[in-house]
N, C-alpha and C positions, 0 to 999 in steps of 0.2 A: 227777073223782075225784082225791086227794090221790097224786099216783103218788109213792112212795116211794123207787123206784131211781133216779130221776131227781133230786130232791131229797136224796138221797145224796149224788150225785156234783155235787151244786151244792154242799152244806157241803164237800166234800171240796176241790173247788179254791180256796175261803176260807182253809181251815183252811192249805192250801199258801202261798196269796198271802202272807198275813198274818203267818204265824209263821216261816215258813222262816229257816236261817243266823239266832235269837235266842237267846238267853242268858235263861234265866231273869230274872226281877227282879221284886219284889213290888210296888214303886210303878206299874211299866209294866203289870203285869200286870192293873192293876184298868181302865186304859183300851184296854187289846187285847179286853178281854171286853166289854166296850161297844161297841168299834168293830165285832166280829165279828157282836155279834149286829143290829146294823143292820144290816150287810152282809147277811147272810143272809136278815131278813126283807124288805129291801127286793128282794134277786135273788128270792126266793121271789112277793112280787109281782107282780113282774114276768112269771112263770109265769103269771097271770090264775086261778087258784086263784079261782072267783068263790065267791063267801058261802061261803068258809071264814077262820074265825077264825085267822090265823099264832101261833102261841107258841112260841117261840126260847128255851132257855136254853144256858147256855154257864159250864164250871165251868173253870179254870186252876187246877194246882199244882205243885209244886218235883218234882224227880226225887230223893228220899232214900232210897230202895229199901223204903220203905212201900207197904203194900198201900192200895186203897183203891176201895168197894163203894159203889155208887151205883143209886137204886133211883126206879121212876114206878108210881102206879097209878092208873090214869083210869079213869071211868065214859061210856064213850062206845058211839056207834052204830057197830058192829066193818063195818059192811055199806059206811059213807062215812068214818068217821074212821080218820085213821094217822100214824105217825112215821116220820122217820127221824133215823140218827144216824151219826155219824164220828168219830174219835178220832187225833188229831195226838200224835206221842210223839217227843221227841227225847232226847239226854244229859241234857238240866239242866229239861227241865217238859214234861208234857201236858195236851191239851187235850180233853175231851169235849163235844161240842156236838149238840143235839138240835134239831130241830122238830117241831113237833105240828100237825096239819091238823084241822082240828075244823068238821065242817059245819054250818051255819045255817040251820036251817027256816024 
């Protein structure tokens, strides 16, 4: 089963590794969200998640005191499929990053 508190706290210590003590920057930003979501889905792997489908996304933006609403809707089996998700926030950008556990019959 796709345990989702555990796969929490594995985006969560990514999300630390990876962004801690940064500065916003738009050019960097587009290869942290690349490097993140490898990271994830390969630590995720490594979980042995067997015949589940990994789907990682991972959104970066600037801290301008703009709101901003972010939404999923999946068609999935509620009984094997889940997510989890974590959110890195500092002075100058945050990070929301999700995975999706989607089993394979």
């Amino acid at each position: 089963r796709f345990r989702a508190a555990l796969v929490k706290d594995v985006i969560h210590g990514i999300l630390q590794e990876e962004l801690s003590g940064k500065n916003y920057d738009a050019q960097e930003a587009i290869s942290w969200t690349k490097v993140i979501t490898d990271t994830i889905k390969l630590r995720l792997k490594e979980l042995n998640f067997d015949r589940y489908k990994i789907i990682v996304q991972v959104l970066i933006g600037e801290q301008r005191g703009q709101g901003v609403q972010m939404g999923c809707r999946c068609f999935w089996d509620s009984d094997t499929d889940n997510y989890a998700q974590d959110i890195f926030i500092n002075e100058s950008f945050f990070c929301i990053a999700a995975a999706y556990g989607i089993f394979t019959y």
